[in-house]
PQR file with spaces between the fields and no chain letter, atoms N, CA, C, O and H, PARSE charges and radii, in Angstrom:
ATOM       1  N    UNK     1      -1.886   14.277    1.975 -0.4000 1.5000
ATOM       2  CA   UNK     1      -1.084   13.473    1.087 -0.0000 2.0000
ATOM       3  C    UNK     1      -0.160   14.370    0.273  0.5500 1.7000
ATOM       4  O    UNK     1      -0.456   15.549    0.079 -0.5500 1.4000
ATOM       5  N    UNK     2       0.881   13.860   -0.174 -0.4000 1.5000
ATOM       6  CA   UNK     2       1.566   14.819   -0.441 -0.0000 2.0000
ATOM       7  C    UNK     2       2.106   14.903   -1.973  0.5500 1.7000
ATOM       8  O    UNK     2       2.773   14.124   -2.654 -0.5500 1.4000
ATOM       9  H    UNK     2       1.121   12.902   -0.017  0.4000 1.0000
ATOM      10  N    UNK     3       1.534   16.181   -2.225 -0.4000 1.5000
ATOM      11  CA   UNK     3       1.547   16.306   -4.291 -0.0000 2.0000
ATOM      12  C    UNK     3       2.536   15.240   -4.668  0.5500 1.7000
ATOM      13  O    UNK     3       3.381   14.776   -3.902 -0.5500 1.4000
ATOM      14  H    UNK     3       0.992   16.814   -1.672  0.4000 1.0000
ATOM      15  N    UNK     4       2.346   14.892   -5.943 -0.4000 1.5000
ATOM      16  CA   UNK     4       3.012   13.958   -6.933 -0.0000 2.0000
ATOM      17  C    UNK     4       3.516   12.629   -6.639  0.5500 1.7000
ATOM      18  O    UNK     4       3.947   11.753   -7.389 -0.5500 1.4000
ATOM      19  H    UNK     4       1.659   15.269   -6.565  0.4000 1.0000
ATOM      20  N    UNK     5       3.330   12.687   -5.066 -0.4000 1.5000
ATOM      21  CA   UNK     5       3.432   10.955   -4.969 -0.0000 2.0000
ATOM      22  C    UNK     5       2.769   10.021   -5.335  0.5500 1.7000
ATOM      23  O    UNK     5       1.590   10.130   -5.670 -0.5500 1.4000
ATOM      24  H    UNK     5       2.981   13.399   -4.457  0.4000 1.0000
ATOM      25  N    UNK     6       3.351    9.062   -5.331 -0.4000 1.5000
ATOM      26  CA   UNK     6       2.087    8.051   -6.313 -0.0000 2.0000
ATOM      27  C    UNK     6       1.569    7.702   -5.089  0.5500 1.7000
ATOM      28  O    UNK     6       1.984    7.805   -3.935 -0.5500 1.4000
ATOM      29  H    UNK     6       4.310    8.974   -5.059  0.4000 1.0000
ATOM      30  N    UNK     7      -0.099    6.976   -5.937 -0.4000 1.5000
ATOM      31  CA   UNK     7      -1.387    6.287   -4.710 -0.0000 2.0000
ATOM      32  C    UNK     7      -1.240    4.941   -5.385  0.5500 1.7000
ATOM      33  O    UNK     7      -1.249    4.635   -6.577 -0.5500 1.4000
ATOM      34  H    UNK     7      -0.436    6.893   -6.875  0.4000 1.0000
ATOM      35  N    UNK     8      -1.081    4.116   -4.115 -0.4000 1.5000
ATOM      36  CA   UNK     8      -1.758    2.409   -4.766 -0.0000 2.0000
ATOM      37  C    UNK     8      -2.910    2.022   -3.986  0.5500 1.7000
ATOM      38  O    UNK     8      -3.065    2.117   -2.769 -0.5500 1.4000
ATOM      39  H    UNK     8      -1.074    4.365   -3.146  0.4000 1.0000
ATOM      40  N    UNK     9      -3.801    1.511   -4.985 -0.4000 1.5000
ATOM      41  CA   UNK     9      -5.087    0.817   -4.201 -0.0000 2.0000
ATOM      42  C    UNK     9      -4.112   -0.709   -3.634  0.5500 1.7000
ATOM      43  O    UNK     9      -3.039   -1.270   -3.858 -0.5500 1.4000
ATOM      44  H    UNK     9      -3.675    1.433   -5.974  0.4000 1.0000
ATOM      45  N    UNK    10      -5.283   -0.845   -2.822 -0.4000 1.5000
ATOM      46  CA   UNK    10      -5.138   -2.305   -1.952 -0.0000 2.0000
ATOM      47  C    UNK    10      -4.711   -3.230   -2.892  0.5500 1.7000
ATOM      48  O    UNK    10      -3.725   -3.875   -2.534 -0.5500 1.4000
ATOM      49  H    UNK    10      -6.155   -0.389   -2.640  0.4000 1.0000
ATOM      50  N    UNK    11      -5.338   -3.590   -4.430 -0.4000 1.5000
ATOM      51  CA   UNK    11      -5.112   -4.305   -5.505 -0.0000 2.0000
ATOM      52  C    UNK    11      -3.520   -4.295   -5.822  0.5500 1.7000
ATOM      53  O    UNK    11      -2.718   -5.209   -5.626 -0.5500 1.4000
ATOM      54  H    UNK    11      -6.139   -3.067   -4.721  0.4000 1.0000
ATOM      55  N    UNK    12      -3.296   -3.050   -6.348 -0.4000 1.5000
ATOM      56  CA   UNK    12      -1.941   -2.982   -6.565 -0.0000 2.0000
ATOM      57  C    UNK    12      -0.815   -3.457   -5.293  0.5500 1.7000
ATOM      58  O    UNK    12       0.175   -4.185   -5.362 -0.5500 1.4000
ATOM      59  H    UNK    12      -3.947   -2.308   -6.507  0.4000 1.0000
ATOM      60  N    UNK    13      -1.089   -3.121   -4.762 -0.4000 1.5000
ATOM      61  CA   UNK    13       0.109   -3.124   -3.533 -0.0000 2.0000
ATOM      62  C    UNK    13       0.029   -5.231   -3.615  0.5500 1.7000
ATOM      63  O    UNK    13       0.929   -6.045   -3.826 -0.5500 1.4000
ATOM      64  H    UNK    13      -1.893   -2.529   -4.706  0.4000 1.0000
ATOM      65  N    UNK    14      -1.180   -5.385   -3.388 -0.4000 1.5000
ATOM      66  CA   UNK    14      -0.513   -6.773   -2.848 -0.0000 2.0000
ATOM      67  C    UNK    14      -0.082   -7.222   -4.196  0.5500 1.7000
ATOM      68  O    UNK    14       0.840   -8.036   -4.158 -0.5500 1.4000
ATOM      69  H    UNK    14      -1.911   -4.724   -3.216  0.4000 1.0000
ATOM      70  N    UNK    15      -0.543   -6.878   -5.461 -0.4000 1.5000
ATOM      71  CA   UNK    15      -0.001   -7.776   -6.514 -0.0000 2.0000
ATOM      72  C    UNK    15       1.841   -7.118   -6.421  0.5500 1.7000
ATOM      73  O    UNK    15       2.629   -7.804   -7.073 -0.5500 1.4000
ATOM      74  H    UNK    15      -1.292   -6.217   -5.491  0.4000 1.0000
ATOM      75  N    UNK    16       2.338   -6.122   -5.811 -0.4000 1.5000
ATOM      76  CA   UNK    16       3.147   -5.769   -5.689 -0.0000 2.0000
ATOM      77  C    UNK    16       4.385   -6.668   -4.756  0.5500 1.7000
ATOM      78  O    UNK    16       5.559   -6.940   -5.009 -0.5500 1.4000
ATOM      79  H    UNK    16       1.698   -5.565   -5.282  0.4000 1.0000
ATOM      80  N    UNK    17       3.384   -6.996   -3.438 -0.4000 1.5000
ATOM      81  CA   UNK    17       3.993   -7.765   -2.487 -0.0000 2.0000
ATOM      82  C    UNK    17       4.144   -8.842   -2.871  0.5500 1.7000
ATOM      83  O    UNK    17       5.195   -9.391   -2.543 -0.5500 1.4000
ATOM      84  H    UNK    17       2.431   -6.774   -3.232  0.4000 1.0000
ATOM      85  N    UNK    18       3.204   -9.569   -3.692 -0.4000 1.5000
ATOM      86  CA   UNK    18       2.964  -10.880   -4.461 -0.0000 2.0000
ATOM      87  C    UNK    18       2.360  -11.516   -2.517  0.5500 1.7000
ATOM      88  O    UNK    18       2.962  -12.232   -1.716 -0.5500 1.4000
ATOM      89  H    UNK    18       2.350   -9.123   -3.959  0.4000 1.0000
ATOM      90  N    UNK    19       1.317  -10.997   -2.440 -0.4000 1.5000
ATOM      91  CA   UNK    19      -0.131  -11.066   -1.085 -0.0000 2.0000
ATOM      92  C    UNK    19      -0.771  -11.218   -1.487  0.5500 1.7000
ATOM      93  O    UNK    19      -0.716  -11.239   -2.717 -0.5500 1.4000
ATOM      94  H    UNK    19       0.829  -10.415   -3.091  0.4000 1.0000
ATOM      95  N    UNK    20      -2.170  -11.505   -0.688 -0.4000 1.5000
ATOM      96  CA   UNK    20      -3.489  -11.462   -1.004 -0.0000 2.0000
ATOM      97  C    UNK    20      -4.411  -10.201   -0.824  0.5500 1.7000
ATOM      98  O    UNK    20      -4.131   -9.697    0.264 -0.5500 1.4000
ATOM      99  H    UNK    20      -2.215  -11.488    0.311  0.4000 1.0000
ATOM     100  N    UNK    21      -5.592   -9.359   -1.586 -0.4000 1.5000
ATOM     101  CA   UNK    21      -5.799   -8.541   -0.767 -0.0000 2.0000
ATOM     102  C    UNK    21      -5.878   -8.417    0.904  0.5500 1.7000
ATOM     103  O    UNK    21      -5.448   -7.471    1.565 -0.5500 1.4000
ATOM     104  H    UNK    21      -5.819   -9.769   -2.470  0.4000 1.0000
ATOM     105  N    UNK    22      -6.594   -9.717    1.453 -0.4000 1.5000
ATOM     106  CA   UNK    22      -6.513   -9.867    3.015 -0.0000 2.0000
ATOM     107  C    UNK    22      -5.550   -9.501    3.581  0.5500 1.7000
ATOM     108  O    UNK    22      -5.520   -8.732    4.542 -0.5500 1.4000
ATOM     109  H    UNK    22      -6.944  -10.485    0.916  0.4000 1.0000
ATOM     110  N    UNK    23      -4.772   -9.948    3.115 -0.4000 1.5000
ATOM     111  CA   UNK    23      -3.165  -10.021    3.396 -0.0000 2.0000
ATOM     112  C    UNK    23      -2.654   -7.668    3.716  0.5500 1.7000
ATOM     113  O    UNK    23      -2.200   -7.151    4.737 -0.5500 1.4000
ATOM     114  H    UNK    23      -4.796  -10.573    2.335  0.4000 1.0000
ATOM     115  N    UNK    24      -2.823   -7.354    3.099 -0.4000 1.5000
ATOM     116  CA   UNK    24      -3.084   -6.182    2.576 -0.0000 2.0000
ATOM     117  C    UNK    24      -3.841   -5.434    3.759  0.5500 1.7000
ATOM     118  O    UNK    24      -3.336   -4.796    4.682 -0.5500 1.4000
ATOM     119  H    UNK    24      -3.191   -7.773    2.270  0.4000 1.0000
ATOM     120  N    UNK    25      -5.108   -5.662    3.508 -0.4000 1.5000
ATOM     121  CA   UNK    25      -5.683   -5.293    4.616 -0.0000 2.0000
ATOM     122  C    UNK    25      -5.502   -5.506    5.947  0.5500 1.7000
ATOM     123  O    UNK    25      -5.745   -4.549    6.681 -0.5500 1.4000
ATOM     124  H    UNK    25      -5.519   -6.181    2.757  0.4000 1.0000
ATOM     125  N    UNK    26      -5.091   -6.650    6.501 -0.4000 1.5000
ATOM     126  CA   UNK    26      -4.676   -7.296    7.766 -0.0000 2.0000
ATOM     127  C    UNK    26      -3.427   -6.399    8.486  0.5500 1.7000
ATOM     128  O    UNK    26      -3.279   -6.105    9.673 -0.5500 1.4000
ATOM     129  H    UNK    26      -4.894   -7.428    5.904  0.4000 1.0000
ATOM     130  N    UNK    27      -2.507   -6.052    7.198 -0.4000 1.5000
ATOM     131  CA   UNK    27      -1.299   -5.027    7.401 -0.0000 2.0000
ATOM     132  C    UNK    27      -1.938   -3.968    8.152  0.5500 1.7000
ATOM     133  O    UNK    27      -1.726   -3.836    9.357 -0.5500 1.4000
ATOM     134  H    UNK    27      -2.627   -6.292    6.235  0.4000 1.0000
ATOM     135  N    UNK    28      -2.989   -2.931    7.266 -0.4000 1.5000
ATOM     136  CA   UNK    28      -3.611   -1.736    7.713 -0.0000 2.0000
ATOM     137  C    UNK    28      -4.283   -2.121    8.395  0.5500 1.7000
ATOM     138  O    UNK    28      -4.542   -1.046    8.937 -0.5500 1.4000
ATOM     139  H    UNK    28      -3.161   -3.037    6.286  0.4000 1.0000
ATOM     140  N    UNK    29      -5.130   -3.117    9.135 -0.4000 1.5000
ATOM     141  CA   UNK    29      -5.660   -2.901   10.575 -0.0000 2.0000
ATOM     142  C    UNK    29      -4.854   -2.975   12.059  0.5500 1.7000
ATOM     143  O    UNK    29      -5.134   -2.639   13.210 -0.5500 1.4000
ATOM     144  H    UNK    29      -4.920   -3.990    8.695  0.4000 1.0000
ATOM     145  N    UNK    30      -3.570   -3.669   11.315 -0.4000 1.5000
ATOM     146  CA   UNK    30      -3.234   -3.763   12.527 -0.0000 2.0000
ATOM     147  C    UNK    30      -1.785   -2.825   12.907  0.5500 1.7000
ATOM     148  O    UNK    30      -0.752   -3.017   13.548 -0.5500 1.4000
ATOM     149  H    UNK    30      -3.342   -3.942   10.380  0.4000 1.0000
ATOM     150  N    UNK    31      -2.438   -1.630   12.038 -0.4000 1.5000
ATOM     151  CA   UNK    31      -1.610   -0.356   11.644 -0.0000 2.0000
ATOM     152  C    UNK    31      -0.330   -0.880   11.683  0.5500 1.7000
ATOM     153  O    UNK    31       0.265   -1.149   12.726 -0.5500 1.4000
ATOM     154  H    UNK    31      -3.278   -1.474   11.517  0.4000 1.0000
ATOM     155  N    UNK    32      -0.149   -0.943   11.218 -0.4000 1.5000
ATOM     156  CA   UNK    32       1.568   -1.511   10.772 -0.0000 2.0000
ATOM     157  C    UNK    32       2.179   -0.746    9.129  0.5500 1.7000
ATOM     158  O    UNK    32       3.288   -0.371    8.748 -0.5500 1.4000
ATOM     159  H    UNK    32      -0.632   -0.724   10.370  0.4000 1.0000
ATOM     160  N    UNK    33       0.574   -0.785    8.387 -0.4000 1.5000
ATOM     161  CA   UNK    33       1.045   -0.112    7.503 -0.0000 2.0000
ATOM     162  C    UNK    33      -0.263    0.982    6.899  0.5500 1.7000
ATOM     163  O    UNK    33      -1.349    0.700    6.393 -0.5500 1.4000
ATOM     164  H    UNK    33      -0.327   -1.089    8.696  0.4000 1.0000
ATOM     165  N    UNK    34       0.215    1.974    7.126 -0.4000 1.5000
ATOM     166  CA   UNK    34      -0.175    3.354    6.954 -0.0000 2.0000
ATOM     167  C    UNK    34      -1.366    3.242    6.072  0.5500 1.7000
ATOM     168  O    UNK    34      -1.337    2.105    5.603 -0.5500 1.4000
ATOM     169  H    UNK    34       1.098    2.202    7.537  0.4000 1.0000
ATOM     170  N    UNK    35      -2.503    3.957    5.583 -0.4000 1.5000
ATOM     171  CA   UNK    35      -3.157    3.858    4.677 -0.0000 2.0000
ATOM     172  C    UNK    35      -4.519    4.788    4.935  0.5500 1.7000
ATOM     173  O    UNK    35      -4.833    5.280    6.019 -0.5500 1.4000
ATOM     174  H    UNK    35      -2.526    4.881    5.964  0.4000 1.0000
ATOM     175  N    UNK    36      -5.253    4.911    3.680 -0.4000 1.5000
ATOM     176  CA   UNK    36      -6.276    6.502    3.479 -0.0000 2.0000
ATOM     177  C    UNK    36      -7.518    5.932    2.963  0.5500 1.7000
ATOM     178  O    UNK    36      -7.467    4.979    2.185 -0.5500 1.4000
ATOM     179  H    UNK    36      -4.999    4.512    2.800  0.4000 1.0000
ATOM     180  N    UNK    37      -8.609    6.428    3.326 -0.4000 1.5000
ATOM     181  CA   UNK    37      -9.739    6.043    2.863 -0.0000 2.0000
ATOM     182  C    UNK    37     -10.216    7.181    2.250  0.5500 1.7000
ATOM     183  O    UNK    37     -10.387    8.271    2.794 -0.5500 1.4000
ATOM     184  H    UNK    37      -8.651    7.202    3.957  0.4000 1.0000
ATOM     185  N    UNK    38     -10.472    6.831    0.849 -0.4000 1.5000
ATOM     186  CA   UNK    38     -11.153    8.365    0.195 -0.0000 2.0000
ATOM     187  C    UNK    38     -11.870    8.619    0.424  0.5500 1.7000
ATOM     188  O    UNK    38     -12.458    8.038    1.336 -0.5500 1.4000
ATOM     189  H    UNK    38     -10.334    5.945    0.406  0.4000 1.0000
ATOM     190  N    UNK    39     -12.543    9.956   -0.371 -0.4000 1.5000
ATOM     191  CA   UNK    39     -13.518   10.648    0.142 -0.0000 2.0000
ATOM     192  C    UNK    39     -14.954   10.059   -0.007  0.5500 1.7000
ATOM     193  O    UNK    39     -15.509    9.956   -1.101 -0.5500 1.4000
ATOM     194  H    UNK    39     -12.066   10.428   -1.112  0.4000 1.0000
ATOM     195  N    UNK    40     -15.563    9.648    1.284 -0.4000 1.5000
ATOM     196  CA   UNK    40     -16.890    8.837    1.021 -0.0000 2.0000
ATOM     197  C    UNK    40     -16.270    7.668    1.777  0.5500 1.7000
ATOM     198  O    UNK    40     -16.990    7.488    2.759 -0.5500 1.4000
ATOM     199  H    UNK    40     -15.112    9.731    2.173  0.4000 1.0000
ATOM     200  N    UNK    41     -15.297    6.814    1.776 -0.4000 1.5000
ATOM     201  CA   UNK    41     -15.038    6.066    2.457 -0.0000 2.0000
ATOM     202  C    UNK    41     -14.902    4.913    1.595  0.5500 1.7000
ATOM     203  O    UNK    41     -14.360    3.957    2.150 -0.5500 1.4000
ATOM     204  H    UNK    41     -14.712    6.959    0.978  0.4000 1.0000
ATOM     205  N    UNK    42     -15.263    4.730    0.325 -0.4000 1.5000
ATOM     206  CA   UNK    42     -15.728    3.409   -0.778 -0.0000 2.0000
ATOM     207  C    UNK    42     -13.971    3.064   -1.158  0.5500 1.7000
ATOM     208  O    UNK    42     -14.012    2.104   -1.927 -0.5500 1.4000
ATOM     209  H    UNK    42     -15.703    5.507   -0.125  0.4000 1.0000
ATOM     210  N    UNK    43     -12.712    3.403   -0.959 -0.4000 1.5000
ATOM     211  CA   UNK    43     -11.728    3.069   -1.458 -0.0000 2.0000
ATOM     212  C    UNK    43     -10.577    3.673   -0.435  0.5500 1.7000
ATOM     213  O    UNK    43     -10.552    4.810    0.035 -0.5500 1.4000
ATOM     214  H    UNK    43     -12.679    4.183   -0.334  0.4000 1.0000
ATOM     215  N    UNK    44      -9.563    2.523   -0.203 -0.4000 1.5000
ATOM     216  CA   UNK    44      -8.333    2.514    0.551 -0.0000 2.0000
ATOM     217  C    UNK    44      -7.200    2.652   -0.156  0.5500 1.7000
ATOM     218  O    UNK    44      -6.831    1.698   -0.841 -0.5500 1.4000
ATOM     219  H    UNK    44      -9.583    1.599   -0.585  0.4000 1.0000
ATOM     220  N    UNK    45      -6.398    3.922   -0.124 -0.4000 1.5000
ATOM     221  CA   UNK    45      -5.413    4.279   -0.878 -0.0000 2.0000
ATOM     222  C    UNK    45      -4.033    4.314    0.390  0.5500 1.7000
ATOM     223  O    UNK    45      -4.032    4.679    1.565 -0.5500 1.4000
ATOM     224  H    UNK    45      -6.698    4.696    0.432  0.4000 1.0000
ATOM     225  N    UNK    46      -2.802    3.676   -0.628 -0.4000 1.5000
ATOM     226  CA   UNK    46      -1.637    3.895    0.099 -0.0000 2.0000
ATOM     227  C    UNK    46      -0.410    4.449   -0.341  0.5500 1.7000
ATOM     228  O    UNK    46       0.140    3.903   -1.298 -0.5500 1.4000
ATOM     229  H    UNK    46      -2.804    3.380   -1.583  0.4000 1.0000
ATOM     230  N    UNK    47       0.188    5.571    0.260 -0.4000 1.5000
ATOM     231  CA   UNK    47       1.048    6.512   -0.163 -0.0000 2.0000
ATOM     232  C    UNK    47       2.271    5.749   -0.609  0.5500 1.7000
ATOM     233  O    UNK    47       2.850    4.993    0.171 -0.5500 1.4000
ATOM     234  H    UNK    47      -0.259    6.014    1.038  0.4000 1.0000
ATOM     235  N    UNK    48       2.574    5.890   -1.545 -0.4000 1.5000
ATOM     236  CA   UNK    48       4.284    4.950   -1.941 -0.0000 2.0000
ATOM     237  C    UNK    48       5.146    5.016   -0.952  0.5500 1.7000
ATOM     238  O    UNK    48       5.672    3.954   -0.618 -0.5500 1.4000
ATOM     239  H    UNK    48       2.103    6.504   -2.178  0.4000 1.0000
ATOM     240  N    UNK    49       5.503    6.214   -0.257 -0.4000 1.5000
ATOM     241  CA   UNK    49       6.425    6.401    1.094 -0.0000 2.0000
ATOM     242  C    UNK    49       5.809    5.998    2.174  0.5500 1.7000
ATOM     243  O    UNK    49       6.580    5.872    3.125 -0.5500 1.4000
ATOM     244  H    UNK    49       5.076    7.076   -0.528  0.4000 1.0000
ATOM     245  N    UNK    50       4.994    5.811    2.337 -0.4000 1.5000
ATOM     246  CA   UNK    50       4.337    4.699    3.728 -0.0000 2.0000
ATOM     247  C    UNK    50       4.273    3.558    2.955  0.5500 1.7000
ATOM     248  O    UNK    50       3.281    3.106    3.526 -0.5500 1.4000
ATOM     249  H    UNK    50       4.368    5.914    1.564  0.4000 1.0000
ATOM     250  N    UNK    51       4.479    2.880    2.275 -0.4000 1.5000
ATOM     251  CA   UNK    51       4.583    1.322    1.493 -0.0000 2.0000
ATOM     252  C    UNK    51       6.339    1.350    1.481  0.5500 1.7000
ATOM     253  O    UNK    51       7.029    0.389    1.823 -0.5500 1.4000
ATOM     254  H    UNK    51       5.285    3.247    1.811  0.4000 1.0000
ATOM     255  N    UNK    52       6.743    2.354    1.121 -0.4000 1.5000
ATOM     256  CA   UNK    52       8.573    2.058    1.523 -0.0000 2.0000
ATOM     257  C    UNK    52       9.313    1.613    3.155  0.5500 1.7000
ATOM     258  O    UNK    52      10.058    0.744    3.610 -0.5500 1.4000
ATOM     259  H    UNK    52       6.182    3.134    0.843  0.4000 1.0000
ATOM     260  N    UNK    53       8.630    2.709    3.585 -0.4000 1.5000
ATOM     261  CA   UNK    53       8.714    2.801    5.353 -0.0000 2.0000
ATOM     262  C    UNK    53       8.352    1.687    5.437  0.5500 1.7000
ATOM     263  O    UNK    53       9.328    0.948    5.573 -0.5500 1.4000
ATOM     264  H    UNK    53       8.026    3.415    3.215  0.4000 1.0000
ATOM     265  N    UNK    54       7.145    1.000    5.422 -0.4000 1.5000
ATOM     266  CA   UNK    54       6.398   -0.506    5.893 -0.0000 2.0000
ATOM     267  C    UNK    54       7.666   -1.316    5.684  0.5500 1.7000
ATOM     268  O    UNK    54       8.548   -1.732    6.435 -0.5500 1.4000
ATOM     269  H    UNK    54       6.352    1.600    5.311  0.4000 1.0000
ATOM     270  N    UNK    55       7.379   -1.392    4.142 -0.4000 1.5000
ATOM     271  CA   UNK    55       8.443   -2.384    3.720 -0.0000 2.0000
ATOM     272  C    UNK    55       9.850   -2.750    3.854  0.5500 1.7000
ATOM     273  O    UNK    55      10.396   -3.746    3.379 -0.5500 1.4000
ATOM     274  H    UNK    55       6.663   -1.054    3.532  0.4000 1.0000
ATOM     275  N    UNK    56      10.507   -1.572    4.749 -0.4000 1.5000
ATOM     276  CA   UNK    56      12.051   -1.556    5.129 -0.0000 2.0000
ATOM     277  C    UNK    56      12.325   -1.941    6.083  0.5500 1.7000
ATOM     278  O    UNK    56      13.330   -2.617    6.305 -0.5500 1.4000
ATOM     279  H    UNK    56      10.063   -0.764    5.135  0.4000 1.0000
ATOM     280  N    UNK    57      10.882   -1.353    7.473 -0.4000 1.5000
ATOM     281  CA   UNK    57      10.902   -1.818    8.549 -0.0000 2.0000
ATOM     282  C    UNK    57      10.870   -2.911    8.978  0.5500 1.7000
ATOM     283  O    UNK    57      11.374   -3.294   10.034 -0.5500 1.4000
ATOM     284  H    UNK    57      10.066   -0.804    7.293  0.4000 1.0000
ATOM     285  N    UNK    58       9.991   -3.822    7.842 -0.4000 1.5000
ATOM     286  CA   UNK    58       9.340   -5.238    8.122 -0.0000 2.0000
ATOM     287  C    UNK    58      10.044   -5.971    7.297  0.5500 1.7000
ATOM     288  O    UNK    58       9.702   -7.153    7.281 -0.5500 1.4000
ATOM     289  H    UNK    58       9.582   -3.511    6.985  0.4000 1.0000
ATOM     290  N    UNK    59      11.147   -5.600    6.418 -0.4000 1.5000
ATOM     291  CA   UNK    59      11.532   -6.336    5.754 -0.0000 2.0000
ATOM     292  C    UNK    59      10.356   -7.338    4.502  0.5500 1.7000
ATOM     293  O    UNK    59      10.208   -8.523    4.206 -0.5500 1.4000
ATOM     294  H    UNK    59      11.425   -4.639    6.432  0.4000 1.0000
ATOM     295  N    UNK    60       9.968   -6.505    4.241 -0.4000 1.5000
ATOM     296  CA   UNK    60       8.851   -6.806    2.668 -0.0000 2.0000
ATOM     297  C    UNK    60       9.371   -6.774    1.938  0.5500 1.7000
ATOM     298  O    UNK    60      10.421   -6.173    1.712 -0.5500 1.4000
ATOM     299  H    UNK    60      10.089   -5.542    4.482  0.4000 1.0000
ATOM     300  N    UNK    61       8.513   -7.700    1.106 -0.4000 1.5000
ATOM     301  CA   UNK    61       9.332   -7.890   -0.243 -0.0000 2.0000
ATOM     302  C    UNK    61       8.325   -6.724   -1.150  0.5500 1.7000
ATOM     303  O    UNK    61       7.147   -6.492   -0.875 -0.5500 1.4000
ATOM     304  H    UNK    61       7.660   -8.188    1.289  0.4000 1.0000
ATOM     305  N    UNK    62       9.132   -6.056   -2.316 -0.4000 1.5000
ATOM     306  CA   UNK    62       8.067   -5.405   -2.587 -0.0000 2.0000
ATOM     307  C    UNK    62       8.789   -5.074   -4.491  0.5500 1.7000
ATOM     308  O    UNK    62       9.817   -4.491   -4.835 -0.5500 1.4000
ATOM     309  H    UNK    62      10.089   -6.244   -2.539  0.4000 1.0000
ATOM     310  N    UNK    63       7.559   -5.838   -5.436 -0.4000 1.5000
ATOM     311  CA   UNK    63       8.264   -5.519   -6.896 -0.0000 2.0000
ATOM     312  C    UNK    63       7.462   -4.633   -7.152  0.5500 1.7000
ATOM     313  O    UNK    63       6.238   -4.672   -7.272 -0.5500 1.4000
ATOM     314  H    UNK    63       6.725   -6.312   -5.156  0.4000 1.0000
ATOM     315  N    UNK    64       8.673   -3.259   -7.293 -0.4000 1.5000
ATOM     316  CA   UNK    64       7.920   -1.544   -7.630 -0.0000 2.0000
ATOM     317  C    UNK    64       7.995   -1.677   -9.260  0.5500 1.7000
ATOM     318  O    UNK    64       7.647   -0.648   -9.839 -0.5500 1.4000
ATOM     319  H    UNK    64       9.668   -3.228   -7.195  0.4000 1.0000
ATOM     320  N    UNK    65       8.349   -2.658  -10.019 -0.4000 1.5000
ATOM     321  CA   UNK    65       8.104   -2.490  -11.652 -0.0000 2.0000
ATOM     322  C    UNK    65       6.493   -3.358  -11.854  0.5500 1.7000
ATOM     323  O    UNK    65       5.955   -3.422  -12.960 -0.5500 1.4000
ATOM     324  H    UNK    65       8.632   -3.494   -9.549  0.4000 1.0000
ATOM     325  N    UNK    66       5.997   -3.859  -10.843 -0.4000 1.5000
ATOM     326  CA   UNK    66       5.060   -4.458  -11.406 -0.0000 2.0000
ATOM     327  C    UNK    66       3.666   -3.285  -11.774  0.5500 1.7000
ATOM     328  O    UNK    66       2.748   -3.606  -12.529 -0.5500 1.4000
ATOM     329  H    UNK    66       6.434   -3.807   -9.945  0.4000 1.0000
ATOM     330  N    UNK    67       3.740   -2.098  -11.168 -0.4000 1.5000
ATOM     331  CA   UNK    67       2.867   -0.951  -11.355 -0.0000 2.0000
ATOM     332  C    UNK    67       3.440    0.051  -12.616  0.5500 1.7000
ATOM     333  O    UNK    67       2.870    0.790  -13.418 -0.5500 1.4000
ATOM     334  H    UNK    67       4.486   -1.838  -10.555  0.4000 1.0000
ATOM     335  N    UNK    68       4.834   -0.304  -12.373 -0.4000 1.5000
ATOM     336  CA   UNK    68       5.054    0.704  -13.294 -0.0000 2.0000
ATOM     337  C    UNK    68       4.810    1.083  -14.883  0.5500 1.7000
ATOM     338  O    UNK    68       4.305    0.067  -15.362 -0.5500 1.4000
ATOM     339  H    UNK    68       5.298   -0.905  -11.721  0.4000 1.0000
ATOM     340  N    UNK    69       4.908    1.858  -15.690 -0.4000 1.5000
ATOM     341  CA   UNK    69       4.138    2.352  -16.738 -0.0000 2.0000
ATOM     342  C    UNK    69       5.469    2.980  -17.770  0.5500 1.7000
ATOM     343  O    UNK    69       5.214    3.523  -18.845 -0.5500 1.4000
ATOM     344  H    UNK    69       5.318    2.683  -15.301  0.4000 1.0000
């Protein structure tokens, strides 16, 4: 993964997409959209630039102020 990029859990992203988590997950199984399981396996993290890529390719809708800080 690559320093200083941001991580979104599964949570964030779909409240991002305005999805469901399923919704979310259904993406990453059916690899379409990129995603990391931490260490131990207990949590699915997704790189902001594989959530851009997804989302350009597929034409997603995606609100990046709803995470922001």
């Amino acid at each position: 993964m690559a320093n200083g990029e941001r991580v979104y859990s599964v949570k964030d992203v779909a409240k991002m997409c305005q999805v469901s988590n399923e919704t979310i997950r259904r993406w990453i199984r059916k690899n379409s959209l990129k995603a990391y399981n931490t260490t131990g396996g207990l949590a699915i993290k997704i790189l902001e630039s594989d959530l851009r890529e997804f989302s350009a390719a597929l034409n997603v809708f995606v609100d990046w102020k709803v995470t922001s800080k």
